[in-house]
Structure formats: C-alpha cells, structure tokens
MIDOSE-1310 file (N, C-alpha, C; in nm, 2 decimals, decimal comma, always signed):
residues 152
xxxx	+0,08/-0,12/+0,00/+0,00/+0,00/+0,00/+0,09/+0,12/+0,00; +0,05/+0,22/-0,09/+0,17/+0,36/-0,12/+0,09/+0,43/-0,03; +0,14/+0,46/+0,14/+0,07/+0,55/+0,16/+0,09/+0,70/+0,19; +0,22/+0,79/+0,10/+0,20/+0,93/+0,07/+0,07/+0,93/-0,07
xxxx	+0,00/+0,82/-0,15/-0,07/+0,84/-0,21/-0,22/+0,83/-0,16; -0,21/+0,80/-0,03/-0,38/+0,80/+0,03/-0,38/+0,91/+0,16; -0,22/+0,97/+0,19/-0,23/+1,07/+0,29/-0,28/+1,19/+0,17; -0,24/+1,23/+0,03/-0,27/+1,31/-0,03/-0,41/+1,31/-0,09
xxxx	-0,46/+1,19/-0,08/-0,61/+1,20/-0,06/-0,66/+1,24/-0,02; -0,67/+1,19/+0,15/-0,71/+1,25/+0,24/-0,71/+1,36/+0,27; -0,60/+1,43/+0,26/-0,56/+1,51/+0,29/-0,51/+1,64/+0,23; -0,57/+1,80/+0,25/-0,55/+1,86/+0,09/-0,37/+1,90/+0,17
xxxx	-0,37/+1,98/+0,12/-0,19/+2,06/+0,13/-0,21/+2,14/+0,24; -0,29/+2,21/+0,27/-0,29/+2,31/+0,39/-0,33/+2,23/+0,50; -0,43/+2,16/+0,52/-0,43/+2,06/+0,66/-0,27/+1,98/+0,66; -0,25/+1,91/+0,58/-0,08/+1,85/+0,59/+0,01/+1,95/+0,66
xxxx	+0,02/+2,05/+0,56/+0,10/+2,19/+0,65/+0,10/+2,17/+0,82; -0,07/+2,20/+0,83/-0,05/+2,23/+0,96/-0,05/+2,15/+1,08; -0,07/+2,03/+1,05/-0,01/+1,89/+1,12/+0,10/+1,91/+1,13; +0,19/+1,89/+1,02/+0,30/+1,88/+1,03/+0,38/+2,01/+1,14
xxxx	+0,30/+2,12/+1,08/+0,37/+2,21/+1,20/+0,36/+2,22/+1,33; +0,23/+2,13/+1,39/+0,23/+2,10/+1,53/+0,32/+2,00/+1,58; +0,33/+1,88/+1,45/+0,42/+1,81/+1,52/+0,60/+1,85/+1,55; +0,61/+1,93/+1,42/+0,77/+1,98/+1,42/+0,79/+2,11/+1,50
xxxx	+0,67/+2,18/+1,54/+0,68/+2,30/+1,61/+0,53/+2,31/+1,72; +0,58/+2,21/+1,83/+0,47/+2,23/+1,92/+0,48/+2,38/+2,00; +0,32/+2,36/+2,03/+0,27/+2,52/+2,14/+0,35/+2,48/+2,26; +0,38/+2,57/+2,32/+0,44/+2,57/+2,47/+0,30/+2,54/+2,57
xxxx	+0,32/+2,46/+2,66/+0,24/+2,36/+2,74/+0,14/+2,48/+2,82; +0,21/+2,56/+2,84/+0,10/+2,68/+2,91/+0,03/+2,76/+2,83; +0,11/+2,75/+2,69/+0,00/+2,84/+2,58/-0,12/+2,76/+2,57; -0,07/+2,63/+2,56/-0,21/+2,51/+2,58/-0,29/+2,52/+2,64
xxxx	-0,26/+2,53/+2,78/-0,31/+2,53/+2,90/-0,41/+2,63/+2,91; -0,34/+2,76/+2,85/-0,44/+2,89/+2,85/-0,54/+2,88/+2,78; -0,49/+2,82/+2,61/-0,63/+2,81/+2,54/-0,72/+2,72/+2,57; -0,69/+2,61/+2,62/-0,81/+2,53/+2,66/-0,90/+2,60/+2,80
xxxx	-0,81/+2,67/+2,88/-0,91/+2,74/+3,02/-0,98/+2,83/+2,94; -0,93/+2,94/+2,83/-1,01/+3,00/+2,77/-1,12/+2,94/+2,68; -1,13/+2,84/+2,60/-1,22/+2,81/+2,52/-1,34/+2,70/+2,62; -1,29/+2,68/+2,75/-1,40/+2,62/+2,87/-1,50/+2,68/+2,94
xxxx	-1,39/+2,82/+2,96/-1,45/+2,90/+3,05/-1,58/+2,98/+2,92; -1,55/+3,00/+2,79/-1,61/+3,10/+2,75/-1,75/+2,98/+2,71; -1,72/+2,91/+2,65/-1,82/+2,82/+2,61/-1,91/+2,78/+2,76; -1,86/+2,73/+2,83/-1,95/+2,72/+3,00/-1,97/+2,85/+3,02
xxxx	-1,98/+2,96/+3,01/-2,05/+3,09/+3,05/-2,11/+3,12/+2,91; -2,16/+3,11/+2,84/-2,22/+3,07/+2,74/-2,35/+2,98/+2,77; -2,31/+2,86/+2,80/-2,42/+2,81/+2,81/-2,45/+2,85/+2,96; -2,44/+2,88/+3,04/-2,49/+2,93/+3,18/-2,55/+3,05/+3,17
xxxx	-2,55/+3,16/+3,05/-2,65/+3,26/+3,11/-2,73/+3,21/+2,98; -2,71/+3,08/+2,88/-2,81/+3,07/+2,78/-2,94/+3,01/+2,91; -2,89/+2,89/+2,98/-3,03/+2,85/+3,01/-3,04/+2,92/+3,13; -3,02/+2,99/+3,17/-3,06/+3,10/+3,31/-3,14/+3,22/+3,22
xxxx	-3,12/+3,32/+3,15/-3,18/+3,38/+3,11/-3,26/+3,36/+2,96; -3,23/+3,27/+2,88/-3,34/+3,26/+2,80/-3,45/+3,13/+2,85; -3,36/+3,00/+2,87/-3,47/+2,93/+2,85/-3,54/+2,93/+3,04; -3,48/+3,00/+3,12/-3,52/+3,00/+3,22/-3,65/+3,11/+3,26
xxxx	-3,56/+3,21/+3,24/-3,63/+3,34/+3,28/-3,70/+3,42/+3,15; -3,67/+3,39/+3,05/-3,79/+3,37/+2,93/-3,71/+3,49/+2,86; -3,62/+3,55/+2,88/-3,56/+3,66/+2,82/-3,52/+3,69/+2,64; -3,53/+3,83/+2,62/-3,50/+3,82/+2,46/-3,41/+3,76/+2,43
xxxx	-3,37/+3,68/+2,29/-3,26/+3,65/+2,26/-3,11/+3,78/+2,22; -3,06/+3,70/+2,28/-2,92/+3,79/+2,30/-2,90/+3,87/+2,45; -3,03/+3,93/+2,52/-3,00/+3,94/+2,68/-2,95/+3,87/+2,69; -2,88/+3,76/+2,71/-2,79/+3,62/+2,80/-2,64/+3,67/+2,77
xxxx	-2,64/+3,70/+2,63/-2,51/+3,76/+2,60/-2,44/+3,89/+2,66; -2,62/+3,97/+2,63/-2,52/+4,16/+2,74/-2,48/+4,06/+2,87; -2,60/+4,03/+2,93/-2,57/+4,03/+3,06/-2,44/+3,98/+3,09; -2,39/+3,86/+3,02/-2,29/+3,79/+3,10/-2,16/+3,90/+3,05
xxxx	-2,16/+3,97/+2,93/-2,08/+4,10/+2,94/-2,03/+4,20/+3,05; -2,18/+4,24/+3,09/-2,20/+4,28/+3,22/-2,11/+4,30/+3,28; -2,14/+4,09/+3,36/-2,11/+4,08/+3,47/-1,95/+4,06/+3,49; -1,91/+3,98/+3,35/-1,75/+3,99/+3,33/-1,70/+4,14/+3,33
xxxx	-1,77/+4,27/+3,29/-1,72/+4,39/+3,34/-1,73/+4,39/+3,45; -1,81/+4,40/+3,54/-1,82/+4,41/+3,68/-1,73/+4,37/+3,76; -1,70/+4,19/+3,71/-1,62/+4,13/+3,80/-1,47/+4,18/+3,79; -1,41/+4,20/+3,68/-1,30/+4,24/+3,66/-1,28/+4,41/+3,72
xxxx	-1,39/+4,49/+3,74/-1,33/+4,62/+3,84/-1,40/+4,61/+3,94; -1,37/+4,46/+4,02/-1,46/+4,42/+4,16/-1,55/+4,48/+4,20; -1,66/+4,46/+4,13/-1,77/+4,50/+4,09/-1,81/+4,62/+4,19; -1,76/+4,72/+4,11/-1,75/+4,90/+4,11/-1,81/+4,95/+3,96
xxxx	-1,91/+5,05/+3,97/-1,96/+5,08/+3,85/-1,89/+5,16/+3,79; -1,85/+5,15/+3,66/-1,74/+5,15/+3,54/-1,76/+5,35/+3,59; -1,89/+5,39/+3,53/-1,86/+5,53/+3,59/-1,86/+5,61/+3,72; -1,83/+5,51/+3,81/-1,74/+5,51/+3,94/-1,57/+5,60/+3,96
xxxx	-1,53/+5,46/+3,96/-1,37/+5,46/+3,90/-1,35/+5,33/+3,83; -1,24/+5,30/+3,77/-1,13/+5,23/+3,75/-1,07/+5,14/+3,83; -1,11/+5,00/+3,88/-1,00/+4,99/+3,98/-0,88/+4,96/+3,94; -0,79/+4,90/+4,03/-0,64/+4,86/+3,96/-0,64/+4,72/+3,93
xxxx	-0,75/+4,60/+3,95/-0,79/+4,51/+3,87/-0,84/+4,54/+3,78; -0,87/+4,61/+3,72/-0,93/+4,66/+3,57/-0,82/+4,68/+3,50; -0,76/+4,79/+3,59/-0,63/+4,84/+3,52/-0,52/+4,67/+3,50; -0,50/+4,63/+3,61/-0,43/+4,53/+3,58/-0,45/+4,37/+3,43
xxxx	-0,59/+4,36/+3,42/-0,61/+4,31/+3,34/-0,59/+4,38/+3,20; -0,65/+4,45/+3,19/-0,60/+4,53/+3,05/-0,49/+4,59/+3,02; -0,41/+4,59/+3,13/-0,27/+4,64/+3,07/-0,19/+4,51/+3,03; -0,25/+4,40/+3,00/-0,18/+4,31/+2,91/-0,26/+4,31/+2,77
xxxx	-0,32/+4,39/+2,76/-0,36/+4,42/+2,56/-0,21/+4,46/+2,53; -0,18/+4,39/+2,42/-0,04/+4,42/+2,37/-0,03/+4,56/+2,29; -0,17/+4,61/+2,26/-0,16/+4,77/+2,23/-0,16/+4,86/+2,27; -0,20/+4,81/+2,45/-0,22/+4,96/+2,53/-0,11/+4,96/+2,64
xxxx	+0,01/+5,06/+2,58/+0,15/+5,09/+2,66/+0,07/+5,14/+2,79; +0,09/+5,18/+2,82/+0,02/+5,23/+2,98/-0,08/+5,26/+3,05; -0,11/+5,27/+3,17/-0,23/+5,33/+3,24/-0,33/+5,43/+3,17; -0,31/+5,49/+3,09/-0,34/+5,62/+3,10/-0,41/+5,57/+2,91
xxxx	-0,37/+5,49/+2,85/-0,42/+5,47/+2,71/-0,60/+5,39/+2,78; -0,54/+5,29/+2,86/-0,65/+5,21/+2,90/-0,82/+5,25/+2,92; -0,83/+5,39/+2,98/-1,00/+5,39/+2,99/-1,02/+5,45/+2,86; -0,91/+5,53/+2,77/-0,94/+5,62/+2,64/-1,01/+5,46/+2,53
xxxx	-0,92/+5,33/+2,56/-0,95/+5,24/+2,45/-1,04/+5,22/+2,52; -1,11/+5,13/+2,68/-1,22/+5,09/+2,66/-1,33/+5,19/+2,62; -1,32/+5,29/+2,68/-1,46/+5,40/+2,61/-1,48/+5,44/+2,52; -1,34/+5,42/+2,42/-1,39/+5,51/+2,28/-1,38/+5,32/+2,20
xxxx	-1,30/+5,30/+2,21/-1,27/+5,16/+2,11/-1,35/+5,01/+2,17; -1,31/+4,97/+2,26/-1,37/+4,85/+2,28/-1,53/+4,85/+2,29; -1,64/+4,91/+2,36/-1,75/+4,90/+2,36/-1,81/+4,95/+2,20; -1,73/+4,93/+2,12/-1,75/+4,98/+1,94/-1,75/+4,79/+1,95
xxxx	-1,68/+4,71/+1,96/-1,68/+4,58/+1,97/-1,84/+4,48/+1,97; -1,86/+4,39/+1,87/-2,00/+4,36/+1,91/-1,95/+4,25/+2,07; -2,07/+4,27/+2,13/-2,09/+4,20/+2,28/-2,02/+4,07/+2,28; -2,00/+3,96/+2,18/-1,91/+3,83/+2,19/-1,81/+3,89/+2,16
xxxx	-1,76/+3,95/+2,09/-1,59/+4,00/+2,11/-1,52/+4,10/+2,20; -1,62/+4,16/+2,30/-1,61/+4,21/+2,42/-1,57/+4,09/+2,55; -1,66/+4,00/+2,52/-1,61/+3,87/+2,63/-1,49/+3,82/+2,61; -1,46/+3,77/+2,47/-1,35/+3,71/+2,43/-1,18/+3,77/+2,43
xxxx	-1,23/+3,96/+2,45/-1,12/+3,97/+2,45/-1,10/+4,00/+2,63; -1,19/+4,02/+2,72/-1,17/+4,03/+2,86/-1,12/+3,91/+2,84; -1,20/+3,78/+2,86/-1,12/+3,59/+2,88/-0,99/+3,60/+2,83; -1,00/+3,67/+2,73/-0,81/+3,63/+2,65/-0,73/+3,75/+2,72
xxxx	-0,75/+3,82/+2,81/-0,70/+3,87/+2,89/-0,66/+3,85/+3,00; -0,77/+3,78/+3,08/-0,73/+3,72/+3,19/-0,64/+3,61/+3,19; -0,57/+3,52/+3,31/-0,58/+3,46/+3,30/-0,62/+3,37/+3,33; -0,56/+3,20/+3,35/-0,63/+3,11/+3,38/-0,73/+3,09/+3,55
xxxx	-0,63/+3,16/+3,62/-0,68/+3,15/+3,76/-0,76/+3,27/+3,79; -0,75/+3,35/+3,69/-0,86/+3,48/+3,73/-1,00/+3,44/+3,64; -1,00/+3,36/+3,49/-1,11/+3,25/+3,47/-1,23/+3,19/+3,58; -1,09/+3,12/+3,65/-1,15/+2,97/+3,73/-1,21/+3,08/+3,81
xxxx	-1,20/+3,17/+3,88/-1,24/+3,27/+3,98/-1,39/+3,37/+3,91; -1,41/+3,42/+3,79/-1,50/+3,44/+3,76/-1,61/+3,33/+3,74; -1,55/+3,21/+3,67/-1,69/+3,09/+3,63/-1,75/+3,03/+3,79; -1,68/+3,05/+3,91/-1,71/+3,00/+4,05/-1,80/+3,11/+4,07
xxxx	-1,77/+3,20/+4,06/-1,84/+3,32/+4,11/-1,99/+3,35/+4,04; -1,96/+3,30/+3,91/-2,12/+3,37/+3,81/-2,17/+3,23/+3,86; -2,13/+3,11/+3,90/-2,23/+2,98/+3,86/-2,26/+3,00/+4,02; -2,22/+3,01/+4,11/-2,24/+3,01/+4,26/-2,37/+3,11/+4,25
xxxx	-2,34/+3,26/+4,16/-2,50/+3,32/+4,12/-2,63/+3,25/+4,10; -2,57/+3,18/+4,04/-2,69/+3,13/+3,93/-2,75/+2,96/+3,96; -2,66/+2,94/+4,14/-2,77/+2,78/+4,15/-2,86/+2,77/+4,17; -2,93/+2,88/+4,27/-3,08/+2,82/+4,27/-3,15/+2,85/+4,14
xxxx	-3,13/+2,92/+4,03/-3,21/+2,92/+3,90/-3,18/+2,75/+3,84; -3,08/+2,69/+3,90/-3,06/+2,60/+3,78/-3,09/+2,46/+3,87; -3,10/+2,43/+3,99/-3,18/+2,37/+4,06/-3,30/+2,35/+4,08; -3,37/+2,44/+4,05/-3,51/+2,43/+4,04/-3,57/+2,36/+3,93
C-alpha cells in the first residue's frame, strides 16, 4: 500500500502543512493550557447565562449575551460601577492588551474603542486577557450566582 498516495487523498496541502507544523513545532504547554481554560470558561459561560436567562427566565434573545458582558465587566473592576472609577484590577487586566503601553491609554481604548466591539468579542477579548486563575475565579463566582435558577 503507497501511503503518501492515500495521505494526499485524504488530505489537501494546507491541513498537511498544519499537522505537520504541530508536530515539528509544538505550542508551549501553558499556551495550551491557556487556550483550553479560555475556550472552557467562555463556552460554559455561554451556556450558563443561555439557560438561566433565555430558556429560564424567558428573556429576549441575546440578553444572555449583554448580561454575562456585564457581569465579566463588573467582575474584573470588583464589581464597582465603570462610571465610578477604575479599579487597579481593571487596570491590571487590561494592561496586558499588547496595544495599550500604559495606564493612562487604558479607559481612552475601553470608552472610545472596545464598547464599538459587538458583545461576543467584548467577552473574548476580557477571557483572552485574563488569566487562567482569574477565569477559574470568575466561572465559581457567576455559577455560585446562578444555583438556585438551575436547581429548580
């Protein structure tokens, strides 16, 4: 059996590529680590305000979405209202956007630039900012909210 003539079957040129470059150029074990807590956390908070506020509490489609926006703003400026202040967990999480050099860029991008963002890439980019232990610390916190809706 020739099998570089049934891997090129299978297989077009660009998936080959990128096998091959996982196997000859693996991700660093914590880059792993982060994307899998990120693509857990955001999918499980996804489905936790899908069936808490639509199929629970009978809400429009897409409220499930602000809200858990929301609450991920809230949680990350320990939940102090944005036109409050600033806390320095706010500041601390966003000052790993690789665009914003300092304190002082940070509320000009989120008030003028990021809330321009539609609502799923508002979450995605807080989660891809945090990281994994400040994750595990928001999904304890929103699901601890939300047991007796999901108990019942």
């Amino acid at each position: 059996m020739d099998y570089p003539i049934i891997i090129n079957i299978l297989f077009d040129k660009d998936l080959e590529d990128y096998i091959y470059s996982l196997i000859h150029y693996p991700k660093p074990p914590l880059l792993l680590c982060d994307i899998v807590s990120f693509k857990h956390t955001y999918t499980d908070l996804l489905d936790l305000y899908h069936n808490v506020f639509i199929k629970i509490l009978m809400e429009d489609i897409n409220e499930d979405i602000n809200w858990l926006s929301n609450d991920i703003i809230c949680f990350i400026n320990d939940d102090v209202a944005l036109f409050s202040h600033l806390t320095p967990t706010f500041y601390n999480i966003f000052s790993r956007h690789p665009n914003l050099k300092n304190n002082q860029d940070i509320p000009n991008y989120f008030f003028q630039k990021f809330e321009k963002n539609s609502v799923h890439n508002q979450i995605r980019i807080i989660l891809g900012l945090m990281t994994p232990d400040e994750r595990q610390l928001l999904s304890t916190k929103l699901h601890s909210q939300f047991t007796k809706f999901l108990e019942a």
